[in-house]
ZALUM-353848 format. One record per residue (C-alpha): x, y, z. Coordinates in steps of 0.5 Angstrom, whole numbers, plus 2048, in hexadecimal, padded with zeros to 3 digits. Example, Ala and Ser with C-alpha at 12.3 -4.5 7.8 and 13.67 -1.06 7.14 Angstrom:
   px   py   pz
  819  7F7  810
  81B  7FE  80E
# end
This chain:
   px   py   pz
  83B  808  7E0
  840  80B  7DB
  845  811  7DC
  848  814  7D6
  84E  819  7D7
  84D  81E  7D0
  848  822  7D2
  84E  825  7D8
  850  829  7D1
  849  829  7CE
  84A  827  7C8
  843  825  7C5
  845  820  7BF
  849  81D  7C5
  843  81D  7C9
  83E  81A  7C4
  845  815  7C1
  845  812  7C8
  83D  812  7CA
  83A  80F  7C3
  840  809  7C4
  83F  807  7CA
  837  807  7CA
  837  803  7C3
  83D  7FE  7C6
  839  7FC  7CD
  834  7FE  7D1
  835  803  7D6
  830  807  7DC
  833  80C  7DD
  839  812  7D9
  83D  816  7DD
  841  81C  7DB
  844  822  7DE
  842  829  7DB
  849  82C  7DF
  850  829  7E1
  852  828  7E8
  858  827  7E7
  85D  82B  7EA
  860  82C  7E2
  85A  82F  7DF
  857  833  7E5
  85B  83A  7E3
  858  839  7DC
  850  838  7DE
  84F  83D  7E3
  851  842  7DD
  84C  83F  7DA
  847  83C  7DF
  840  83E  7DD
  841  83D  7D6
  844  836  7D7
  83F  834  7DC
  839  836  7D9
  83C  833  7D1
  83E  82D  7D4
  838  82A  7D8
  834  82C  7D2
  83A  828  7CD
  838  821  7D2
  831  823  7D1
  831  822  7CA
  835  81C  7CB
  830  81A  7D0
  82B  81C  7C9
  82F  818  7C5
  82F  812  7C9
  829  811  7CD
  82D  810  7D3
  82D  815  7DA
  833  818  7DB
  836  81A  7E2
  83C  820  7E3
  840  824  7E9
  83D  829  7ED
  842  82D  7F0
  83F  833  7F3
  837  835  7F6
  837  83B  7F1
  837  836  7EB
  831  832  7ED
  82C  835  7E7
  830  833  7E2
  82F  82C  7E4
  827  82C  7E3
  828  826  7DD
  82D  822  7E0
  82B  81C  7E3
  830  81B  7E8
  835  81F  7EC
  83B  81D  7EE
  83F  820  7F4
  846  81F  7F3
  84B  81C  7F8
  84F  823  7FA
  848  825  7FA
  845  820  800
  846  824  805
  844  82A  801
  83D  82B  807
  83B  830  804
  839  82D  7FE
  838  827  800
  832  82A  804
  82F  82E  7FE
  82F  827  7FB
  82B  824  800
  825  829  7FE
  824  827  7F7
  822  820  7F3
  826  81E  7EF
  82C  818  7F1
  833  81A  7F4
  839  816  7F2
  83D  817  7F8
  845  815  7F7
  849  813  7FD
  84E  819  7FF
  856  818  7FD
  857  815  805
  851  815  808
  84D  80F  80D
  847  80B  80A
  845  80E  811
  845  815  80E
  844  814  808
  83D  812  80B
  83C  817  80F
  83D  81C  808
  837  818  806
  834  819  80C
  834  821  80B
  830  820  804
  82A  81A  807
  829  820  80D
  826  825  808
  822  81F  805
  826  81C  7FE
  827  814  800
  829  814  7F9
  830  813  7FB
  835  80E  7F7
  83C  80E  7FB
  842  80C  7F6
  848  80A  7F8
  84D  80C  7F3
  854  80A  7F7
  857  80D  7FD
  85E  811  7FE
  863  80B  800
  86A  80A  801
  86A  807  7FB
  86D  809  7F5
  86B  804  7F0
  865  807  7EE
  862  80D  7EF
  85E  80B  7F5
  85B  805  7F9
  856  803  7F7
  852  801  7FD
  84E  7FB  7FB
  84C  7F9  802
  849  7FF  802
  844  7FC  7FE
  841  7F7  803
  842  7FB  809
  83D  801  807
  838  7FB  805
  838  7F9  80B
  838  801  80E
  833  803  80A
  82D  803  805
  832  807  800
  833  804  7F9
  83B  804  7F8
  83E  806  7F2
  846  804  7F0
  84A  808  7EB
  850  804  7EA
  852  809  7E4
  854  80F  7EA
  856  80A  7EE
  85B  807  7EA
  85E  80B  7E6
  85F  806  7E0
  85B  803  7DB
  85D  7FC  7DB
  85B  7FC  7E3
  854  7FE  7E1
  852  7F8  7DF
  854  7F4  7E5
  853  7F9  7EB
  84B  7FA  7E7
  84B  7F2  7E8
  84D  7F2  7EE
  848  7F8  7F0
  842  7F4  7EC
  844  7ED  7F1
  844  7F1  7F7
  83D  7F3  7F6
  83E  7FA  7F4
  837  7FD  7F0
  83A  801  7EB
  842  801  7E8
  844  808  7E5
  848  807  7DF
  84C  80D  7DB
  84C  80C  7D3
  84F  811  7CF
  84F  810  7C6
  856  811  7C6
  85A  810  7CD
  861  813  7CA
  85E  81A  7C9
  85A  81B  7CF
  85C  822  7D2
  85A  81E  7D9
  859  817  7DC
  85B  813  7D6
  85F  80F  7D9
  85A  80B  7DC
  855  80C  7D7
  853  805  7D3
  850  807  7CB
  849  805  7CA
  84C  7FE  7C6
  850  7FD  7CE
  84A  7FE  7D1
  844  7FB  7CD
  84A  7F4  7CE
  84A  7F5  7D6
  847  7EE  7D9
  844  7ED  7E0
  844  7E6  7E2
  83C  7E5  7E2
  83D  7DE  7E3
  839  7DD  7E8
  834  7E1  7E7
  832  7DE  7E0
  833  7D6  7E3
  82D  7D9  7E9
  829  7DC  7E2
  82A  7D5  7DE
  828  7D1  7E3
  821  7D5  7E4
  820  7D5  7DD
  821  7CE  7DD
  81E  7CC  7E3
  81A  7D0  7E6
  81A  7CF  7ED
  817  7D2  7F2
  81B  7D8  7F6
  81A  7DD  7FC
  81D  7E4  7FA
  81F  7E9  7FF
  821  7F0  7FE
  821  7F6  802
  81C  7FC  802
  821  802  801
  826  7FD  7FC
  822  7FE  7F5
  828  7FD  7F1
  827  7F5  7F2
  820  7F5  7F2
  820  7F4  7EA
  825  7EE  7EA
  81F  7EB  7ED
  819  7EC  7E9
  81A  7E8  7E3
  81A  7E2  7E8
  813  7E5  7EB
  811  7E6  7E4
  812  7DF  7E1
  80E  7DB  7E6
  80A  7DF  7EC
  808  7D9  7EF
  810  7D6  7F0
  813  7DD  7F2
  811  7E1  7F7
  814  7E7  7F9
  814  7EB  7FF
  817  7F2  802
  81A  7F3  808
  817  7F9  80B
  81E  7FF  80C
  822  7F9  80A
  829  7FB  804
  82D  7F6  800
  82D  7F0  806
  826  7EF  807
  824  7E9  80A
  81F  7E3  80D
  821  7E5  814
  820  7ED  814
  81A  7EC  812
  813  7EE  815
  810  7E9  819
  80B  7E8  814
  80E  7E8  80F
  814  7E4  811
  80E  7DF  813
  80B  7DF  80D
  811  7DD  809
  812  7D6  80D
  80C  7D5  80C
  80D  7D6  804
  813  7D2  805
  810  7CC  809
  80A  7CB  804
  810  7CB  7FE
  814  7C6  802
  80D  7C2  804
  80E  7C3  80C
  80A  7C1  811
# end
């Protein structure tokens, strides 16, 4: 997922700059902006002018959104505003908004995707029971992302909170999301905290990109350009050693992912595809991101060793 932070002074050109750039230099699932600052800087300003930016900039992402085919995912601040966002594909609840329960219930009556971010100084505890609050009316599509934490550290405009990553994956079935743009504050952090996020385990990082850093009226100090960006590099190392080795030999393989984990489920589809007979996949019932042999049903967990015992030719 990209973020770019011109749209907080909705500039169109700045808007299609930025949006036609990164969608030409590297693939991307998702285009995020917002069609309001937060920052304490321009609240003054936008509620003097607050329905007419709202509705003109969800529609300037809109056009984005036509312009490059990618879906696009912008802030909700208030219950009031949920009819401007009928076209927009997912809904974020900001940090200073996390607790905002309210809102977070009428989301829970909708069915769209909720991006919820941390609050400034919250545990993951409450944070999962803010996620809660949107569950209970009936919407599971949550994402949590982390997006740093207040600290005494002052280094960094916050703490980004890595281990986060493996504790929510151990809480819940959630997918997490890292967003080491806010969490940071610096641009030359971005890309190693986002490497850091992608080792970890996170399933989406959150980059912020601006076409011309220096003139951003907000957050141009962390924002990368589309050439940063389409330059930043994760350690696939392994992945491409697990995907060769396949292609190469085609062994056999026993995959495992959980029933509420989709978000894995097609890195393991090209191997069923490329041999049916030597893959075989199975679905571990309510299971998330750590799904495994032993917390299977019965049956099923008796029907993979058998697989394995007829492959390892054991009597």
């Amino acid at each position: 997922m990209i973020k770019f932070s011109c749209e907080k002074v909705l500039l169109q050109s700045a808007i299609a700059v930025t949006s036609r750039a990164v969608a030409q230099k590297s693939s991307i699932p998702a285009l995020e902006g917002n069609y309001n600052g937060t920052s304490p800087r321009y609240v003054t300003f936008l509620e003097g002018i607050r329905a007419y930016s709202k509705a003109r900039g969800i529609r300037l992402l809109l056009e984005a959104k036509e312009a490059t085919g990618l879906p696009i995912v912008t802030e909700i601040m208030n219950v009031e505003d949920l009819p401007l966002f009928e076209d927009v594909d997912v809904l974020q609840v900001g940090a200073r908004n996390m607790q905002n329960f309210e809102l977070l219930k009428e989301l829970g009556h909708i069915d769209k995707p909720i991006l919820l971010k941390r609050g400034l100084a919250n545990t993951i505890q409450e944070w999962l029971m803010s996620a809660e609050y949107i569950m209970a009316g009936g919407n599971d599509q949550v994402i949590l992302c982390e997006r740093g934490i207040r600290t005494y550290e002052t280094a960094t405009r916050n703490t980004l909170d890595l281990s986060a990553v493996s504790v929510l994956h151990e809480l819940t079935h959630l997918p997490v999301e890292v967003d080491p743009s806010h969490a940071t504050g610096k641009a030359n952090l971005v890309e190693p905290m986002a490497c850091a996020a992608a080792a970890c385990g996170a399933d989406a990082i959150m980059i912020e990109v601006h076409n011309n850093p220096k003139a951003a009226l907000c957050d141009g100090a962390q924002s990368l350009t589309p050439e940063q960006f389409a330059d930043v590099k994760f350690d696939d190392s392994n992945y491409r050693f697990v995907t060769d080795y396949y292609t190469e030999n085609d062994p056999k393989a026993i995959m495992i992912y959980g029933e509420v984990d989709p978000w894995t489920a097609s890195g393991v589809t090209w191997l069923r595809d490329r041999n049916k007979e030597n893959v075989k996949i199975f679905i571990q019932p309510g299971g998330s991101h750590r799904a495994r042999i032993l917390n299977m049903p019965e049956d099923i967990r008796n029907e993979i060793l058998e697989q394995l015992n007829e492959w390892m030719e054991y009597k």
